[in-house]
C-alpha positions in Angstrom: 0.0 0.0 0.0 1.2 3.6 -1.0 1.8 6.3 1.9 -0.1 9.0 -0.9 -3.5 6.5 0.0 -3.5 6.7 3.7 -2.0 9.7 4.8 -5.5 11.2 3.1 -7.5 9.3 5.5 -5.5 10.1 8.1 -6.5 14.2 7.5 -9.8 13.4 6.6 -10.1 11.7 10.0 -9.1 14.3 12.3 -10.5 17.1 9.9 -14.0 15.5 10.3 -13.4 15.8 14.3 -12.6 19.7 14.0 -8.9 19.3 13.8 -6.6 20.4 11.1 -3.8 18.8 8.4 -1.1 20.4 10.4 -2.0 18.7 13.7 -1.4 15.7 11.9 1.5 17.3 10.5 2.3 18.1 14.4 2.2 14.8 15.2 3.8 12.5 12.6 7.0 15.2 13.4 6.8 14.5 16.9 6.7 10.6 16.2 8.6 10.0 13.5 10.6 13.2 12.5 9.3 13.9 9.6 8.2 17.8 8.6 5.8 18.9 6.6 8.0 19.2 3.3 9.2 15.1 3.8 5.6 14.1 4.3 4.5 15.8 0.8 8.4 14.2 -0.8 7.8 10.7 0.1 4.0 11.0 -1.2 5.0 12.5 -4.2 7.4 9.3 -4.6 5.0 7.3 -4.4 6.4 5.7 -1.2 5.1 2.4 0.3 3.6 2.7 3.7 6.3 0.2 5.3 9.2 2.4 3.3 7.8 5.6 4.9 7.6 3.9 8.4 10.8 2.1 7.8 13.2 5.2 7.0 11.5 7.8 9.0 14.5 10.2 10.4 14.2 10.2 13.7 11.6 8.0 16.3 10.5 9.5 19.0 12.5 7.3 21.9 8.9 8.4 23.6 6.9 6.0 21.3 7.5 3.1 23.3 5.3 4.6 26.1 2.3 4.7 23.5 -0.1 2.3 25.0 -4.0 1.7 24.3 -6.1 -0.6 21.4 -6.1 0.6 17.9 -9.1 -1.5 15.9 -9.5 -4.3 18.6 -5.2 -4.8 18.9 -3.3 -3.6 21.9 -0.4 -1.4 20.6 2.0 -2.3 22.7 1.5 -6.1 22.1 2.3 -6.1 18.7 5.9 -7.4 18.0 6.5 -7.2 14.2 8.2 -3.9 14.3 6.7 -1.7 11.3 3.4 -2.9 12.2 3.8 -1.6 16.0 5.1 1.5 14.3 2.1 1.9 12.5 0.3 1.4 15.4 1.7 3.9 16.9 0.7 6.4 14.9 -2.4 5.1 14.1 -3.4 5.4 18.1 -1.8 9.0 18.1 -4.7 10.0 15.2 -7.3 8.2 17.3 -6.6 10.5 20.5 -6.4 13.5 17.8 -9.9 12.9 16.2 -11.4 12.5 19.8 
């Protein structure tokens, strides 16, 4: 799967909860270290989901304490390593679009 498919529905997830792109901006930076410009770069080529989670610049040595269920799994149960990563993220967005 592409990161240009899911990083809309990331947006369009916390925009229909009253938040904005650049919170999600806000937040993949504090997770992964990627700014706004990198986000756009790795859409525009056409990056795989596991590439963008894979070669992010810099995690957040914070992630670890992400905790919680994302779609029925517990976060910080899962072992394959991108997966958790995605995970991560994906439980970060959740707590946005509250």
């Amino acid at each position: 799967m592409k990161w240009a498919k899911v990083y809309p529905l990331l947006v369009a997830k916390v925009v229909k909860k009253g938040r904005s792109e650049e919170e999600v901006h806000e937040v993949i930076e504090w997770l992964m270290g990627y700014d706004a410009a990198s986000i756009a770069q790795a859409m525009e080529d056409d990056s795989s989901v596991k590439d963008f989670y894979d070669n992010a610049p810099k995690w957040n040595p914070n992630a670890s304490l992400i905790k919680g269920v994302v779609c029925g799994v517990r976060v910080e149960e899962v072992e394959e390593p991108t997966m958790r990563r995605i995970r991560f993220l994906d439980k970060l967005i959740d707590e946005l679009a509250k």
